[in-house]
Each structure stands twice: as C-alpha cells, then as structure tokens.
C-alpha positions as CSV (number, residue, x, y, z in Angstrom):
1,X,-98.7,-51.0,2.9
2,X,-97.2,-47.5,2.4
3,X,-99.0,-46.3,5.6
4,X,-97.9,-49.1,7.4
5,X,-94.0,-48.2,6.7
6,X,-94.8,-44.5,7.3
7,X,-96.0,-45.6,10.8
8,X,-93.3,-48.0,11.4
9,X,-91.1,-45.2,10.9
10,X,-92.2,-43.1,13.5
11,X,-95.2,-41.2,11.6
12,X,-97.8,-41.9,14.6
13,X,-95.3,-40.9,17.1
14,X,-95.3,-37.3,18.6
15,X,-91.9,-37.6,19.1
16,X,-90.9,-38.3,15.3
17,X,-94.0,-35.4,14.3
18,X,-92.0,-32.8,16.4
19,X,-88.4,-33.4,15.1
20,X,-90.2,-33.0,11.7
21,X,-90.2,-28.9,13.0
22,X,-87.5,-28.9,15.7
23,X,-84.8,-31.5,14.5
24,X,-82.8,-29.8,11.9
25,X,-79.5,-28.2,13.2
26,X,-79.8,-25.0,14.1
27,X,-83.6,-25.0,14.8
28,X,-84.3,-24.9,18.4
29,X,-81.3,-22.6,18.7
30,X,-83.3,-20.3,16.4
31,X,-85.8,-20.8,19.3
32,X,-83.8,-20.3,21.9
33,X,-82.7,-17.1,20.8
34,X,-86.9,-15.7,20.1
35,X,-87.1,-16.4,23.5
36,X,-84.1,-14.4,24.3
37,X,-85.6,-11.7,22.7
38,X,-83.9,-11.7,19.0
39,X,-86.8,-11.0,16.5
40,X,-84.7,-9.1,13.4
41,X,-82.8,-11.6,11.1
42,X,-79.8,-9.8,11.8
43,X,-79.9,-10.2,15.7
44,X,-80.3,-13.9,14.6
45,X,-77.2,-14.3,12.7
46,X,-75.2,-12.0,15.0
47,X,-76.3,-14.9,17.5
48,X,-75.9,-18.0,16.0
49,X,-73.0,-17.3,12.8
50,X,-74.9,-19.6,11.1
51,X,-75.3,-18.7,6.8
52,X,-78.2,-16.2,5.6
53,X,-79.3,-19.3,3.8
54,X,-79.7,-21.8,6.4
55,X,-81.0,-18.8,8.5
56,X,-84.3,-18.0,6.5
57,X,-84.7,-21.8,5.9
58,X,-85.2,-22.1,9.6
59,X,-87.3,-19.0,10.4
60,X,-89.5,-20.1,7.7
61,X,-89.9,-23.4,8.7
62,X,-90.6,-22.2,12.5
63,X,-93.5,-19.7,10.6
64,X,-95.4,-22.6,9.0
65,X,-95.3,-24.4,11.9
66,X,-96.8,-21.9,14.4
67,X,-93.9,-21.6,16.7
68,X,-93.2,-18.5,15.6
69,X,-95.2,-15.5,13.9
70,X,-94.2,-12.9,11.1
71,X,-94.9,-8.6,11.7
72,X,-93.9,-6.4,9.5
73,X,-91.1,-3.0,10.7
74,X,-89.2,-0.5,9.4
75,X,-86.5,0.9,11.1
76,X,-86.2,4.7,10.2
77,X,-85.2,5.6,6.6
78,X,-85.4,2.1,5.7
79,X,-87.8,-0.5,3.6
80,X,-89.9,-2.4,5.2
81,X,-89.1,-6.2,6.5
82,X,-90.4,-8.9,8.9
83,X,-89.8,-9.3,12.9
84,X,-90.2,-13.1,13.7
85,X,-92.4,-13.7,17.2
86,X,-92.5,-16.2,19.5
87,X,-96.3,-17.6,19.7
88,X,-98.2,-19.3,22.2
89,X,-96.8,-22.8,20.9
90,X,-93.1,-21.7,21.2
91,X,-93.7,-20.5,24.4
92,X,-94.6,-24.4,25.0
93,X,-90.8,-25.1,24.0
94,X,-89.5,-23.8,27.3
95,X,-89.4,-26.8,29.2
96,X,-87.9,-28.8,25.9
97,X,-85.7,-26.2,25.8
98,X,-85.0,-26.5,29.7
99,X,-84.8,-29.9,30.1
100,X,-82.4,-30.1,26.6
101,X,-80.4,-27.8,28.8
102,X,-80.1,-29.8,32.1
103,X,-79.3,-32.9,30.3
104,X,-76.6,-31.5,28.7
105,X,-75.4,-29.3,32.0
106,X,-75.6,-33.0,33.9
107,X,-73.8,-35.5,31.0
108,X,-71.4,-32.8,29.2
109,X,-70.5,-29.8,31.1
110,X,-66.8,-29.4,31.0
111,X,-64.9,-28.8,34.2
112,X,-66.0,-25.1,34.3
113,X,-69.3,-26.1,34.7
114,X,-72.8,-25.2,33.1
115,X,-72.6,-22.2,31.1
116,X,-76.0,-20.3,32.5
117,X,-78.5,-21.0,34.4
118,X,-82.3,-20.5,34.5
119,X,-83.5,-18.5,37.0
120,X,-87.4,-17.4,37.8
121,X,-87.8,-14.2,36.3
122,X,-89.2,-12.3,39.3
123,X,-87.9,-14.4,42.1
124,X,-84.9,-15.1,40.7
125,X,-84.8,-18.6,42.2
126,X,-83.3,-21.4,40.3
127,X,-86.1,-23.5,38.2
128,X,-85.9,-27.1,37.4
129,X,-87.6,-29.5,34.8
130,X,-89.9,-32.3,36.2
131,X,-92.4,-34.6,35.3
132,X,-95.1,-34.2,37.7
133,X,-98.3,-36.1,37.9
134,X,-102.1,-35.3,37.4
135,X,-102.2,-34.2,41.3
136,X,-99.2,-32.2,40.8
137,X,-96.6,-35.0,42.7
138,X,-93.0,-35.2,41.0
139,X,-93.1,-38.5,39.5
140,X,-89.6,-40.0,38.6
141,X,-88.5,-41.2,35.1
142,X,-87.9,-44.8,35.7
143,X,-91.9,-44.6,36.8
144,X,-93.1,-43.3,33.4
145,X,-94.3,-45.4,31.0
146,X,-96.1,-44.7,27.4
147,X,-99.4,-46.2,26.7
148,X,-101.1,-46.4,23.6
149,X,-103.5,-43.2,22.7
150,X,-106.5,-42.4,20.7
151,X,-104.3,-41.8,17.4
152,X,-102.0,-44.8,18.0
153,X,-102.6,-47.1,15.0
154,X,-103.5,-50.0,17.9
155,X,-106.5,-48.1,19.1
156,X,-107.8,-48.0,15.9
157,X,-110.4,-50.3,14.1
C-alpha cells in the first residue's frame, strides 16, 4: 500500500522525480548562473544574494545529482576549495531553462519587456524552444499527449 501512495503522489512521474533536484527555490537559478559561467561560491552569492547556508545546500544537492561536478583550485596564496561544473546533464537543462524563460517573458514581462534574450552563440540569431517530432517537424502543444511508458506502474505486471 505504501508504494501505491508513493506513486499516487507523483513517484513514477518524471516530472515529480525532477523537481525532487530542481524544485527548491533558488535551484535552477544556481543553474542558471553555471551556465553563465559562475563556478566559485562566491561568484554564486554575488549573483543570487541568497544566504551561505541555503547556498551550499543547493550546490550540494546539484553534485549528488550529476548536474553539476566538484574540482578542486587555489587561487594564489590561498587554501585550497572547490569550483562547481556544469556536466553533461546540466547542459540538458538549457531548454528547461529556455522554455522557463519564454513562459515567463510571454505571461509576466512588465511593460519594459523581457529582460534578455537568448541568442545563438556564433550566429547571434534569436533561438526559440519547441517541441518537434521524431522527423524533426514542430509539433504544437495542444497536439502532445503522454502515454503510458515502460516504468509506468500500468505497464507493469
């Protein structure tokens, strides 16, 4: 019975697994800023003005799940700490990250408008998020449904 309220409550849906990592305050804007390039704690907090506390709490949560890596530095005449990475999975955040972004440029922009923009990196042409089908076709969202998978308690006997 206690596996059947775990699942009831989201615990076979990716969704509900991925806010387990990503849905505390603060988190993805932690990402965010890796992929901006912070990878000192202090360029973090200088960022974000969030507490030392809360801070570590997040970067350590980000290392056990693989979205971002530990490497030791030392800055000249100084002891030795860690550098937090962005790894192949957080790199697989960009379009959550993206698409976070539009949403929120589209339903709550104030009358200044968005506050950036993402741009291709060598082109510098404006990007977009978009669910796209197996041959590559944009596919709209009213047209996407979500079917039962192999690890959905209904497929299993």
């Amino acid at each position: 019975m206690a596996e059947r309220n775990s699942l009831e409550a989201g615990g076979a849906c990716s969704i509900a697994r991925s806010l387990t990592v990503l849905g505390q305050r603060w988190t993805l804007l932690v990402v965010r800023e890796a992929l901006r390039g912070s990878t000192k704690f202090g360029e973090f907090q200088e960022a974000l003005r969030i507490s030392t506390d809360v801070l570590a709490q997040r970067l350590e949560s980000l290392v056990d799940a693989g979205v971002l890596e530990k490497r030791p530095y030392r800055d000249k005449g100084a002891r030795e700490r860690q550098a937090y990475h962005v790894t192949e999975a957080g790199l697989e955040l960009v379009p959550v990250l993206a698409a976070l972004m539009s949403w929120g440029d589209k339903h709550l922009a104030g009358d200044e408008g968005p506050p950036a923009f993402m741009r291709h990196r060598r082109t510098n042409q404006p990007v977009r998020v978009a669910i796209i089908d197996a041959d590559g076709r944009p596919v709209a969202p009213e047209d996407v449904v979500t079917i039962a998978g192999p690890g959905s308690p209904a497929t299993q006997t």
